[in-house]
C-alpha positions in Angstrom: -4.0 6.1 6.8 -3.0 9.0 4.7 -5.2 11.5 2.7 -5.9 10.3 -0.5 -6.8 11.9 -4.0 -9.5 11.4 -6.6 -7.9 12.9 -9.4 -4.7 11.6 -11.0 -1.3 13.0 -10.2 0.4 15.5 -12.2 4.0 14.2 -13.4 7.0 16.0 -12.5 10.7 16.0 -13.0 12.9 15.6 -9.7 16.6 16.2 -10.8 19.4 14.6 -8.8 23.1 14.5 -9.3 24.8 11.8 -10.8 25.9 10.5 -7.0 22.7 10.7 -5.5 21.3 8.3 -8.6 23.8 5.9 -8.0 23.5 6.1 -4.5 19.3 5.5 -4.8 20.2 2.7 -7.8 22.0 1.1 -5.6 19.5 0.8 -2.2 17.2 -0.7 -4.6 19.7 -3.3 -5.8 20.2 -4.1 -1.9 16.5 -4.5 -1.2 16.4 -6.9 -4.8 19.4 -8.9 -3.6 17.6 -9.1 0.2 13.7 -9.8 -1.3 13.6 -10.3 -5.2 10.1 -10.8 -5.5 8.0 -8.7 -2.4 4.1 -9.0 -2.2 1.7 -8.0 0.0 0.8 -9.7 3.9 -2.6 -9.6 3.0 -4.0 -13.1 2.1 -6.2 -12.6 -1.4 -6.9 -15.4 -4.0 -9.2 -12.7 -6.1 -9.4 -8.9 -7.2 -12.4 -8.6 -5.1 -10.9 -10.2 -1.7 -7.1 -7.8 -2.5 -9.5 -4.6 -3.1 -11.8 -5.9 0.5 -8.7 -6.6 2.5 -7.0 -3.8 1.2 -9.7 -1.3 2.4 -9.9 -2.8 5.5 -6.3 -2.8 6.6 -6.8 1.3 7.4 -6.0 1.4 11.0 -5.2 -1.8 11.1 -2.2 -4.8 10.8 -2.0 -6.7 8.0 -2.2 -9.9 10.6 -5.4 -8.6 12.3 -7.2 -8.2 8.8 -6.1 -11.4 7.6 -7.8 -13.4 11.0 -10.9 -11.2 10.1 -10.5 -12.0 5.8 -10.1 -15.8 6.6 -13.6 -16.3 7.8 -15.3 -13.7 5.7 -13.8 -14.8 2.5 -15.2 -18.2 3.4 -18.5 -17.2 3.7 -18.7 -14.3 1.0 -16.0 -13.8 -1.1 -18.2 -12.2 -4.2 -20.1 -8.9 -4.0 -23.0 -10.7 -4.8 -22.2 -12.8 -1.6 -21.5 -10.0 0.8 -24.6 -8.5 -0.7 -26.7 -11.0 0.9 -24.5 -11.4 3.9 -26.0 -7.6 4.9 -23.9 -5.2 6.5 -24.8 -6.7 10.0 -23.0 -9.9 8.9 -20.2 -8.2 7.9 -19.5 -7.0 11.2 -19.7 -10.3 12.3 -16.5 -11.1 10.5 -14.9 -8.0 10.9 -15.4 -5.9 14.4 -12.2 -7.0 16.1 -10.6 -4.8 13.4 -10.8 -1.0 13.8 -13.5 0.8 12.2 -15.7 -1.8 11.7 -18.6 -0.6 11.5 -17.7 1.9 8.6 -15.5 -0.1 6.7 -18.9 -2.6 6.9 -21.1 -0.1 5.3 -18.2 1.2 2.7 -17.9 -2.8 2.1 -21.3 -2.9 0.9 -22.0 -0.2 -0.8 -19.0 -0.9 -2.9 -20.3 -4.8 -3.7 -23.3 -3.0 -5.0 -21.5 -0.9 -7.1 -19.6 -3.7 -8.5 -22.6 -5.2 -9.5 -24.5 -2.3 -11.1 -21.4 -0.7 -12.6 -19.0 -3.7 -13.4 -20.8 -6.8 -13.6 -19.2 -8.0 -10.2 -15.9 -7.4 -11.6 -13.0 -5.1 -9.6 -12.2 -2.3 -12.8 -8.4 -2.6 -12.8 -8.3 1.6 -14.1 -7.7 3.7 -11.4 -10.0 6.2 -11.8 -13.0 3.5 -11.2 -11.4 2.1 -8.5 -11.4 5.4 -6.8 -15.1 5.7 -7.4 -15.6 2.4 -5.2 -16.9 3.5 -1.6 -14.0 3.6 1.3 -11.5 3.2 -2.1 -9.0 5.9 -2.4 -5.6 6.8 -3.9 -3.6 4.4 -1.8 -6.1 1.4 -1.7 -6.2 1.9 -5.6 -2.7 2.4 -5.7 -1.7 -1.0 -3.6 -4.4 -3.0 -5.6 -3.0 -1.8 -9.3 0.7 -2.8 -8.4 0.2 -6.0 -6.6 -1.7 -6.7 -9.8 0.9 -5.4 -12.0 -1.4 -3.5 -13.9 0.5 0.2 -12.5 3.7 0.6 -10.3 2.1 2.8 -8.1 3.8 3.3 -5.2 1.2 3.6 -2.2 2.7 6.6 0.6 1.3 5.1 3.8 3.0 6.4 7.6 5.9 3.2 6.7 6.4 4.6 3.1 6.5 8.4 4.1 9.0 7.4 6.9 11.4 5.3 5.4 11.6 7.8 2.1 12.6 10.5 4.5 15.3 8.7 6.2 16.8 7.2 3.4 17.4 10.7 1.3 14.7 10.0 -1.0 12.5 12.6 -0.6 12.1 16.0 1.4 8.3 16.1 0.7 5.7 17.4 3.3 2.6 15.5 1.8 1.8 11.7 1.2 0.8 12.7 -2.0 3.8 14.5 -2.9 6.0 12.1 -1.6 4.2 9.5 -4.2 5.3 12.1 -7.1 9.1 12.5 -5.9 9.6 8.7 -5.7 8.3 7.6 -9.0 10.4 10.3 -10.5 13.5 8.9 -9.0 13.3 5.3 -8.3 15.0 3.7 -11.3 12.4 1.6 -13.8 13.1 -2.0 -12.9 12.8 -1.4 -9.2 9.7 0.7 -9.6 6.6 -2.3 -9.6 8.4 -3.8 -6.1 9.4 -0.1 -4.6 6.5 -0.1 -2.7 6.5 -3.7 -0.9 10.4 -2.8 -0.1 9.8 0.5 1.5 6.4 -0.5 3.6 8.5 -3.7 4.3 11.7 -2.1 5.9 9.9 0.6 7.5 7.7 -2.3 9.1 10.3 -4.5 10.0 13.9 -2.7 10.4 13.4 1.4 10.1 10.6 0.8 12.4 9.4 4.4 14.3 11.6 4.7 17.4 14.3 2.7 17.3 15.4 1.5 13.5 17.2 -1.3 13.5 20.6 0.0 12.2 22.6 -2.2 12.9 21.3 -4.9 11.1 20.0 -2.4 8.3 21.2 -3.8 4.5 21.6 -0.6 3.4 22.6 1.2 6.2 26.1 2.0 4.4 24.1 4.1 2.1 21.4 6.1 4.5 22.1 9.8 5.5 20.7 9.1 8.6 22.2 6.3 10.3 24.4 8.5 12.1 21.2 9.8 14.1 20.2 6.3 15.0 23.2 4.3 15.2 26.4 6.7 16.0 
């Protein structure tokens, strides 16, 4: 997991020549025609099991999480309920995921937060979310868009990889890359921009070998020719 930031981002403006917008208009409309509607791999029927699973999946798969989620949600799926679990029988549920034992105590102390700050309610503002324990920018960030209440485009190691290879952004930092692609990426692609990126980089423009050659919008990537002379 990346670095993450309390504070809000500071809007900038990111220029590009009228080619390059086409070119960047037109990978989204690829990924749209591919997957209209993306959503998370996590399994969540509530706020309060996205923002738990969310947290959880640091240093670890989406498929891994979702074992551990399915029989923790079944016993506590409240922060009333993991409350009275105890952090002990959290771990129960989740120590074949890494981390465990933090992400247990961060689990708690944010379900008592909840309660004394929120009623037992997930805030869906940024800025609260952020406050929650073992919350940060890109747990907040993946929460408010699959939500639709922000599209916030979460930079994890799939998201900062993919942007890079595709041309559409030179950034050094997660957090920087975040700024460059909601600047660029046109409007209507900007609430599913996230799901498509962490998507192809998980599944095609994977780390070592991308899979070029059955890339949709390998036509339109500077650096095919790296990958796939």
């Amino acid at each position: 997991m990346v670095a993450s930031m309390a504070k809000p981002l500071k809007a900038l403006t990111y220029r590009r020549a009228p080619k390059e917008r086409a070119r960047i208009r037109a990978l989204f409309e690829r990924f749209e025609a591919a997957t209209a509607h993306p959503r998370t791999e996590l399994n969540y029927k509530t706020p309060f099991e996205l923002v738990t699973a969310v947290a959880l999946s640091a240093q670890a798969t989406d498929v891994g999480v979702n074992k551990a989620t399915a029989n923790l949600f079944a016993a506590a799926n409240t922060p009333q309920a993991v409350l009275a679990l105890g952090e002990a029988g959290v771990v129960g549920f989740i120590n074949s995921i890494g981390l465990f034992r933090n992400k247990a105590k961060n689990l708690i102390a944010m379900s008592r937060l909840l309660i004394e700050r929120h009623d037992g309610e997930v805030p869906l503002d940024r800025l609260a979310l952020q406050d929650l324990p073992g919350v940060g920018r890109k747990t907040a960030s993946v929460v408010l868009n699959e939500l639709s209440v922000e599209p916030a485009i979460a930079v994890d190691t799939h998201v900062f990889r993919v942007s890079h290879r595709l041309g559409l952004s030179t950034a050094k930092t997660p957090d920087a890359v975040e700024l460059e692609l909601t600047a660029i990426i046109p409007t209507p692609f900007l609430t599913r921009a996230h799901h498509w990126l962490i998507l192809h980089g998980r599944y095609n423009c994977i780390a070592r070998r991308p899979k070029c050659h059955e890339c949709p919008v390998a036509s339109l990537c500077p650096s095919r020719d790296l990958f796939f002379p």
